[in-house]
Every structure is written in C-alpha cells, then in structure tokens.
C-alpha positions as CSV (number, residue, x, y, z in Angstrom):
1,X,88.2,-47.1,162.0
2,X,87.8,-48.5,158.5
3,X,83.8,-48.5,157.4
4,X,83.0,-51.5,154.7
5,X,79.4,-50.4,154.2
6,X,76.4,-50.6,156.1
7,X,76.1,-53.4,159.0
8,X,73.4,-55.8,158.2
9,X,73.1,-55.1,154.4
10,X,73.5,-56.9,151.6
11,X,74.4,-55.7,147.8
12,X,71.3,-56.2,146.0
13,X,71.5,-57.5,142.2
14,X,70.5,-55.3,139.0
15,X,67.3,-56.8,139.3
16,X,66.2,-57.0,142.4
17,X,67.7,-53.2,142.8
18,X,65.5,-52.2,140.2
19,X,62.6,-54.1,141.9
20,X,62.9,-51.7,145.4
21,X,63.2,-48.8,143.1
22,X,59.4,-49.4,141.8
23,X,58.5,-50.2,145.1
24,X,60.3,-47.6,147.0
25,X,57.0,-45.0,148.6
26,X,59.7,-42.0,150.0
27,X,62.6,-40.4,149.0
28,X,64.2,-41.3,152.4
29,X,64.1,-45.2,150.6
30,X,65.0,-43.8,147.7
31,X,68.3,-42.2,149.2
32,X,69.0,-45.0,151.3
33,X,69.3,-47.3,147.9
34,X,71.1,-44.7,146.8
35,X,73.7,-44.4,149.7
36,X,73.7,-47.9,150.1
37,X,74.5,-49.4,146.7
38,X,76.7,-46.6,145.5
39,X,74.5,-45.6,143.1
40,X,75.9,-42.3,140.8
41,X,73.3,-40.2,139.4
42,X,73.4,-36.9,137.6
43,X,71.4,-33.8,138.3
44,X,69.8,-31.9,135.4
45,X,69.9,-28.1,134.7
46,X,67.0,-25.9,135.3
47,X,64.8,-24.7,132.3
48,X,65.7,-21.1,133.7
49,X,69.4,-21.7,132.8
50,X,68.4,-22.2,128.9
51,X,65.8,-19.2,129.2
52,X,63.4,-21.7,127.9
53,X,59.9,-21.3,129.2
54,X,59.1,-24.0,131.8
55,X,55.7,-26.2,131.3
56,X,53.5,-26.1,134.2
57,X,50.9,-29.2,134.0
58,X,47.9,-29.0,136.0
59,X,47.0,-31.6,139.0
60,X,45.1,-34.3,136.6
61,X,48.1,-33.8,134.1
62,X,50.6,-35.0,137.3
63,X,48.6,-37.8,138.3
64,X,47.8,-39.0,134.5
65,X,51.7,-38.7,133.7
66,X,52.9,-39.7,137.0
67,X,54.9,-36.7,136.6
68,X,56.0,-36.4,140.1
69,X,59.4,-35.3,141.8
70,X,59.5,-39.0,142.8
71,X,58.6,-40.6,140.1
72,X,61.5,-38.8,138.0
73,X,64.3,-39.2,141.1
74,X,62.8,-43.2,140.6
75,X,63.5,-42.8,136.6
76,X,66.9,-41.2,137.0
77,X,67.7,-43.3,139.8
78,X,66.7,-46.8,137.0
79,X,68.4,-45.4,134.4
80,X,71.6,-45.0,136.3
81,X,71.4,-48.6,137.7
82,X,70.7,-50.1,133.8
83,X,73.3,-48.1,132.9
84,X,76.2,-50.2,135.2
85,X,77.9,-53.0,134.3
C-alpha cells in the first residue's frame, strides 16, 4: 500500500504555514504541522554538554520573554519553514 500523505489535507503555503505556527495552542498542533508538511528541524545541545552554567529565569521572566518550551519549538519550527525554498 503506497501512502501519499495525509487523506483530507492540503500542503499549506510558506505563509499561511507560518500563520498556524503563531496560532498553533499545543505541541500535538505543532507536531502535526510538522508531520504533515515535512517540516526538518534540528535539535540543539544541552548547556550540560559545553559545561556551561545554565540560566534559570524566574516565572515573571518566562512570561515577560515568552520563554516557553512552546514558544522556542514555534521559533525553531519558523525558522526552518523561512529557511525552505
């Protein structure tokens, strides 16, 4: 059985991809886009591989930023899509 994708889905263009990103609430979105579209993204090393010291920020510093795990997959994630053709 040959698989072409997923059934009912359509590729999305650079700018509307970059559109669900923002508006993407959960990883499970997040992954989906990611399975769905192909998207190649590359993981980082730790801070503990370099020995240097990680920075912990506090709860206001993570909100201020928007320093959250999602909101650096959604970076990553943006910067892999600009990066395509």
């Amino acid at each position: 059985m040959t698989s072409n994708g997923v059934r009912g889905y359509s590729k999305k263009s650079k700018k509307s991809l970059l559109k669900a990103v923002d508006e993407a609430k959960s990883l499970s979105q997040l992954f989906a886009l990611i399975q769905h579209e192909h998207i190649v993204i590359q993981m980082h090393s730790q801070s503990g591989a370099s020995n240097i010291k990680p920075k912990k920020l506090g709860p206001n510093e993570i909100i201020a930023k928007k320093d959250t795990p999602l909101e650096r997959l959604k970076a990553q994630i943006k910067k892999a899509i600009e990066e395509t053709n």
